[in-house]
N, C-alpha and C positions, 0 to 999 in steps of 0.2 A: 273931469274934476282934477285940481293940481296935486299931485303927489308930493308928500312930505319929502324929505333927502332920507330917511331910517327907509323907508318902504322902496325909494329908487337907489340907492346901493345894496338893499337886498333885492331886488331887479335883478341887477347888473353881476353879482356876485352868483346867481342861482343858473341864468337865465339859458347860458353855455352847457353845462351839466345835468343838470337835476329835471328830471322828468316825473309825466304822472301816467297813467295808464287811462285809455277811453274805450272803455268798455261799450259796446253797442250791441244789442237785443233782436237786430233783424236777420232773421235766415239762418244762412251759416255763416254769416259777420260774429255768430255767437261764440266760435270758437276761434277769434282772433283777440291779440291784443295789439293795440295801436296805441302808440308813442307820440304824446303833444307837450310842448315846451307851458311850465305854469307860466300863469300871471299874476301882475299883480294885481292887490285888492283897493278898488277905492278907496276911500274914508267915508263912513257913515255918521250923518249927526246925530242919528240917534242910539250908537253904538251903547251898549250896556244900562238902554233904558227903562224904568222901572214903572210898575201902574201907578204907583202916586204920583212919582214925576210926571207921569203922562196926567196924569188926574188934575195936578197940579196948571198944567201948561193949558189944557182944557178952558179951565176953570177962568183963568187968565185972559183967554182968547187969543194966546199966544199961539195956539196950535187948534186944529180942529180933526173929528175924527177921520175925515179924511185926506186931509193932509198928512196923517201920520200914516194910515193905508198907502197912500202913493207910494210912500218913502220906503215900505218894508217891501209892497210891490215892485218898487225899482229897484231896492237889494239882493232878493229873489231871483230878479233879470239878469243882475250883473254876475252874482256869484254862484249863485243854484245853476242856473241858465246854460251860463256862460263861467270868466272865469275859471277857478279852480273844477267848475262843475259838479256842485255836490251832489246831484241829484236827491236829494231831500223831499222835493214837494212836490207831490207827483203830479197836484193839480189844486188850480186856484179857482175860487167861488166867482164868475162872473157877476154876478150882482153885488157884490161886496162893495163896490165905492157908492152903489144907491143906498144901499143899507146905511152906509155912515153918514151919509147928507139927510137922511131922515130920522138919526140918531142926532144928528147935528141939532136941527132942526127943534126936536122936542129937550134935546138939554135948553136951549134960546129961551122954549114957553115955558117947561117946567122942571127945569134941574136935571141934573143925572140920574137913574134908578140906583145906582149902586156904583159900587170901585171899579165894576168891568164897564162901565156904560161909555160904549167908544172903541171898547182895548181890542185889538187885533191879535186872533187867537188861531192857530192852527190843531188842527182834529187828523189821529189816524186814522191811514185809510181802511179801517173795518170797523165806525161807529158809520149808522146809519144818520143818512142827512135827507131830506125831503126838499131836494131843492135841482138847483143843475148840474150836480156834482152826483160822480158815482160812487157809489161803495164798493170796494173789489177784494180786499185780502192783496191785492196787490195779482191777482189771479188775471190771466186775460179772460179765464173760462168769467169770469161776472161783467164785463165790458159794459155792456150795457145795462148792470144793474141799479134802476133810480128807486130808493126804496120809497113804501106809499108814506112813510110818517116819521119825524125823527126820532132819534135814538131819543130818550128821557133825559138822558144828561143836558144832550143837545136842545133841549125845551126850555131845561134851566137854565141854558147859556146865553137861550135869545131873549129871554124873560128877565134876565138879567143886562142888558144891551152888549154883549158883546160882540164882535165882529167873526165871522170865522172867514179868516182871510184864506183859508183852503185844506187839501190833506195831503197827507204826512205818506214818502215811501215806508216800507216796513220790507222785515223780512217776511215772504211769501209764505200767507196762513199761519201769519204769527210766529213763524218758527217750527209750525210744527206738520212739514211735510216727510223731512227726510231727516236721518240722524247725520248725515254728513251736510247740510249744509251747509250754506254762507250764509251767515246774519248782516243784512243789509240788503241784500239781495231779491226782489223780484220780477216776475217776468214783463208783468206790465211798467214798473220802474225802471228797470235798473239797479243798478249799484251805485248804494250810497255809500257816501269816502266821509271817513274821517277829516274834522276841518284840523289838527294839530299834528296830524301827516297824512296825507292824501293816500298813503300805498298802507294803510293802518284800517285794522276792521272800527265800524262805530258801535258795533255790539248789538244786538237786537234783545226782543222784534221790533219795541219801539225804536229803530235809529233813524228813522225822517226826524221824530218830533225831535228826539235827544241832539241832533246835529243841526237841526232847522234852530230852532231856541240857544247852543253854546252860539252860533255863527250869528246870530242877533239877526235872523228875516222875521222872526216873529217875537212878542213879549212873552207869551208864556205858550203851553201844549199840551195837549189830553194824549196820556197815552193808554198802552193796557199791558196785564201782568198777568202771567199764568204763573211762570217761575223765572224770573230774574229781569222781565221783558222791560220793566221799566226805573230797576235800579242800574241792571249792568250798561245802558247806554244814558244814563247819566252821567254813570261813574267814568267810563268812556268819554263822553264828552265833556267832563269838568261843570256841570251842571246839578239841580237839587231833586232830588225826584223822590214823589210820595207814594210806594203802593199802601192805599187805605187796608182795612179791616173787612174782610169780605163780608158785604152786607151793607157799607156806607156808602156808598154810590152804587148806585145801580146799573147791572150788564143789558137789559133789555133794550133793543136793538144795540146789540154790538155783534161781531162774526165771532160765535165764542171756541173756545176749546174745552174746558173744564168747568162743569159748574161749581164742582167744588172749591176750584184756585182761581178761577177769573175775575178782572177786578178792575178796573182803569184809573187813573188820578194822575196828579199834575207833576210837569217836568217843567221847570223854570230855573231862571239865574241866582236867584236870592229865595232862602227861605221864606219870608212876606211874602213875595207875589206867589210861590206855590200855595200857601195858607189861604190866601185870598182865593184863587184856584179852589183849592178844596172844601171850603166853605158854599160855594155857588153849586159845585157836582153831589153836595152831599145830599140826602133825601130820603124817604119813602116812596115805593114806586109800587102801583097795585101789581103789576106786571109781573116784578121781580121779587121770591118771596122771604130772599134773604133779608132785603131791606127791612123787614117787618122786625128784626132784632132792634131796630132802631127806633121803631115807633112809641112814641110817651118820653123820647130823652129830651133832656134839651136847647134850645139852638146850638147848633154847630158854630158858635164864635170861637174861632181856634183863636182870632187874632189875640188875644188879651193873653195869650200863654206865650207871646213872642218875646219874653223877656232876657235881658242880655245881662243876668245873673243869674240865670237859670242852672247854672253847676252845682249854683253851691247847696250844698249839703244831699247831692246826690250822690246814689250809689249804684254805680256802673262793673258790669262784669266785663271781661276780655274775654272774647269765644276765641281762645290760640286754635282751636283745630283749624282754626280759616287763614290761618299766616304759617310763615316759614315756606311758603314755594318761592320767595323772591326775597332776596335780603333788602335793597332796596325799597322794596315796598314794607317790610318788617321797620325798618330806620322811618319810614314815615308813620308809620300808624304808632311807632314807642313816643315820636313827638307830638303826635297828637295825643296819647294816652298825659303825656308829660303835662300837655298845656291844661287837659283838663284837671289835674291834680291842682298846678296853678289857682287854676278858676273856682278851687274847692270843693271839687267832686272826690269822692272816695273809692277809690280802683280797689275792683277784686280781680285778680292776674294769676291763675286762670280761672275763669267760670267757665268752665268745659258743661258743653251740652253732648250727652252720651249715647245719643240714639242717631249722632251724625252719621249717616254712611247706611244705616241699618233700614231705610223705608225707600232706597232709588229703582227697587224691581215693582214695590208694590203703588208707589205715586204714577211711576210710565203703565204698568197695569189701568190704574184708576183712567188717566189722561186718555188713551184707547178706548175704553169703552165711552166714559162721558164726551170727548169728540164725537165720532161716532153717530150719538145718539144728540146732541147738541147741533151739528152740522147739518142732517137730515133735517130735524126739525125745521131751521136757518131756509135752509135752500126751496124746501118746500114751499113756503110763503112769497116767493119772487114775485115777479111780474111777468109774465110769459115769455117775454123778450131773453129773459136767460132760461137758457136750455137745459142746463144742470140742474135737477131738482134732488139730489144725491150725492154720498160719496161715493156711489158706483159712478154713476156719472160723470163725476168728477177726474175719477181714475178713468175713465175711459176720453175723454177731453183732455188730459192730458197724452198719455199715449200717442192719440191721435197729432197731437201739437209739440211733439217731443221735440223739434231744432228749437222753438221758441219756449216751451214751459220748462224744458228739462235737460237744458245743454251742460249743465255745470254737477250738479244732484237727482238722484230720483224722487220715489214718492213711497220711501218703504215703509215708513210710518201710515201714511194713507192705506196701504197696502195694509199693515198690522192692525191697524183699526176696524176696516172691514169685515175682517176677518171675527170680529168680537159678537158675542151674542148683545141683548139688551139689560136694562140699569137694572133686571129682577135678577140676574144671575147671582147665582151663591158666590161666585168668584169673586162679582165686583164688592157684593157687601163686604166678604172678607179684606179685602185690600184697602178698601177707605176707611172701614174700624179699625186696621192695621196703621196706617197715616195720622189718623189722628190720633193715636196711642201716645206712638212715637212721638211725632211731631210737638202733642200740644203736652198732656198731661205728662210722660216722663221724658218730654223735652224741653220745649222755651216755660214752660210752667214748673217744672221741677228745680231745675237750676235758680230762678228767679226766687222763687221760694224760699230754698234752701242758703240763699246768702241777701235775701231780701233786699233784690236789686229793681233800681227803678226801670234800667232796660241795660241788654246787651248792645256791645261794639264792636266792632268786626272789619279788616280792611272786604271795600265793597266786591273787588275785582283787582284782578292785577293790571299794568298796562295795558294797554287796545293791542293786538297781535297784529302780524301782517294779513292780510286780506290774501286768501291762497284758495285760485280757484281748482285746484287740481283736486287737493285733497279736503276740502272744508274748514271749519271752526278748529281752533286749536283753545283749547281752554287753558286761560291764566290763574285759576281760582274764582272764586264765589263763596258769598256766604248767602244767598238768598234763599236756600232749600227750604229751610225751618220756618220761618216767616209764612214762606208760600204756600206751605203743605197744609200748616196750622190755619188758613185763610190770617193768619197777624200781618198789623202794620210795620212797617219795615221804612225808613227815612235814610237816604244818603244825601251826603255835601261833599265837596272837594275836600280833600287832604293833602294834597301837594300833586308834584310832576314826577317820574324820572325820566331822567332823558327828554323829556319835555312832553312825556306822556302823561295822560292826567290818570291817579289814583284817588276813588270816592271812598271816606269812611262812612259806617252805615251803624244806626240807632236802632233795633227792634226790637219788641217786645210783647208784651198781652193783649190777648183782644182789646179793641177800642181801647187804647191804650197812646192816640193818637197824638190828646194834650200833652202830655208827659215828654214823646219821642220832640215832639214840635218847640217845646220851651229846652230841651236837652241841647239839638240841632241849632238853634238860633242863638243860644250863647256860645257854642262852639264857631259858629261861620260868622258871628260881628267880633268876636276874641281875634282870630284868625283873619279874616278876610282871603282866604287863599286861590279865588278864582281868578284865573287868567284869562281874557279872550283870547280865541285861538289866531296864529300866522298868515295857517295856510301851506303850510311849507309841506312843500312834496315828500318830504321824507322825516324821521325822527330826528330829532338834535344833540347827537349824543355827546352825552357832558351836561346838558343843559342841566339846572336846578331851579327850581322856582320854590 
């Protein structure tokens, strides 16, 4: 494909200097790194395209659904692959271009079933799929795990036609193997890079979806959330991501961690298409028994809340305890606080939530035991083919596979877990009545109350960090804690770069609380418009401003 002259004098300008790192997974290759010059990135025609547009072009017979599969298939090739090598998608659905020719096919006889019918969608890799794809946590120890039936989401999504063109790297077990990891990171993946500097973390656990979706190989992506799993690699990626209200989509067949905090929902480019996303995942599930708070509402049409005057006459708090670690990022979240004054919203500056800090011994308490007791269950029901029916097991397949599972972090959290009695302990009850004290009633409900605000704002995260496999994660900030303890919806969109890093501001607020955040969020990101696609560039751009 011809390359423009912007893309071949940054070529030419990079090509001497600037390196990426190629991380490789076999043996003791684990503890090397290896030095390859970037590339450059084709042009893609379908760079920053949306479900309607695709809806649209359908519709047309301008495009068909798999023509547009090909296209994000060959994207995948080029730059997951190959290319910058994001390593993002750990693996793609073989039968995906029959599925679209027989999607084709019944849109011809009888129209489309809906706005996904065609749309090429990627799933992390811990929802269970019933197909030729495996489910792993990103684990080698699950390699060969084909589970017997799909996850519930995943029912809705075929029921609704959409494509799942494959799944998503993640950080291994979600994130929650070891307190020193790398998010991005697992052993059957790899290391997925940042697309807006390659030597830059993409934040987990969802960072397949979050980097597979800003880099445009897929339209939109399911991710999941424990605590921060799928705002902080949104906010990383320059991307919109929704964790729901635990209880509106359902976790049954997901690899869970928490049943109190776990939750999945949509990372996409635009607020609409996540809407549209969340709409399709939302449900009642007999399985899962949170869902059951949902049953009797009705229809989940978020779309009619997408309105792009949605500020006005809202009242908005500023949670400060989430800013001042970066000035930079304080300068971007005052103009976004600014614009929504603009747009007619009413700033309360500060709405301080006072239980910040005061529940992070009793949530990782909680988290321990409900692993634990949630993973057992999980592994119990495999298919004989996976040998781990445990997280004894578990711990002992790794040990046994330490150059390959455990060259960068251990498993002390796995360790910590085991070590926990079961979900009758006095302890655990203490701890989760502790969590949602804090959390809900004199936390995000207390504040809200007391200045009768429609939701709180918060910068999401700070810049992506460098990716440091010596010593782990370095944390930039977060504000996701309260949201996720509370099981509350929580919505991030871009707020600007620095340095050409992208920072997400984030909407959260009351249970099912979702219309509210979604009409907030969508007059802020068409007011603004501040998404950039990502370069590609091996390293940060400092100076840059967007």
């Amino acid at each position: 494909m011809k390359m423009n002259r912007r893309k071949w004098l940054r070529w030419n300008l990079t090509i001497g200097a600037l390196f990426i790192t190629d991380l490789t997974t076999e043996g003791t290759e684990n503890s090397r790194v290896r030095l390859i010059p970037s590339r450059p990135v084709p042009d893609f025609e379908m760079e920053e395209a949306t479900i309607e547009g695709l809806q649209d072009a359908m519709k047309s017979g301008r495009l068909k659904a798999r023509t547009i599969a090909e296209a994000y298939l060959r994207r995948i090739e080029e730059i997951d692959r190959h290319g910058p090598s994001l390593a993002s998608v750990i693996e793609l659905n073989p039968d995906a271009l029959e599925i679209c020719e027989s999607l084709d096919k019944e849109r011809q006889l009888r129209g489309p079933r809906g706005p996904l019918h065609g749309i090429p969608l990627l799933l992390k890799d811990n929802i269970d799929t019933a197909d030729k794809m495996m489910t792993t946590a990103g684990s080698l120890a699950l390699e060969k795990s084909h589970p017997k039936r799909d996850a519930f989401l995943v029912r809705r999504l075929r029921d609704a036609g959409a494509v799942i063109l494959g799944k998503t790297n993640l950080s291994e077990w979600a994130n929650f193997r070891s307190g020193h990891s790398i998010s991005g990171w697992s052993g059957r993946g790899g290391l997925t890079r940042n697309p807006y500097a390659l030597d830059r973390n993409p934040c987990g656990s969802s960072s397949g979806s979050g980097v597979a979706i800003s880099s445009n190989l897929g339209v939109v992506a399911v991710g999941t959330e424990t605590d921060g799993s799928i705002v902080c690699p949104a906010s990383a990626n320059s991307i919109v991501g929704i964790k729901p209200t635990l209880g509106l989509v359902s976790r049954s067949g997901i690899i869970p961690i928490a049943q109190s905090q776990d939750t999945a929902g949509p990372m996409a480019r635009t607020v609409r298409d996540a809407v549209i996303l969340l709409e399709v995942l939302s449900g009642v599930d007999a399985d899962d028994q949170a869902t059951q708070a949902i049953r009797g509402r009705d229809a989940f049409d978020y779309s009619r809340f997408l309105d792009p005057k949605g500020l006005q006459g809202a009242r908005l708090g500023v949670a400060r305890e989430f800013c001042g670690f970066n000035e930079e990022v304080d300068r971007l979240i005052d103009n976004c606080v600014g614009t929504m004054k603009q747009l007619g919203a009413t700033i309360i500056d500060p709405a301080k939530i006072l239980t910040v800090g005061k529940f992070e011994e009793s949530e990782m308490d909680v988290l321990l035991y409900e692993f634990k007791a949630g993973l057992n269950t999980y592994l119990s029901r495999l298919c004989l083919e996976v040998k781990v029916r445990s997280l004894k097991d578990l711990i002992e397949f790794n040990e046994q596979n330490r150059d390959k599972e455990m060259p960068y972090f251990g498993q002390d959290l796995f360790q910590k877990a085991q070590a926990k009695g079961d979900l009758s302990s006095q302890q655990y009850r203490k701890s989760l009545k502790k969590n949602h004290r804090l959390s809900r009633v004199e936390g995000i409900d207390a504040v809200m109350q007391k200045h009768r605000l429609d939701a709180l704002i918060a910068p999401t995260g700070g810049p992506p960090w460098l990716t440091d496999l010596v010593n782990g994660d370095h944390s930039t900030g977060g504000c996701s804690a309260p949201a996720a303890v509370a099981g509350y919806p929580h919505i991030t969109v871009p707020a600007g770069y620095v340095h050409g890093l992208p920072v997400g501001i984030s909407f959260f607020g009351k249970a099912f609380s979702e219309a509210a955040l979604i009409r907030l969020a969508y007059a802020f990101e068409q007011a603004t418009k501040l998404r950039r696609p990502p370069k590609f560039l091996p390293t940060a751009a400092f100076g840059a401003r967007a």
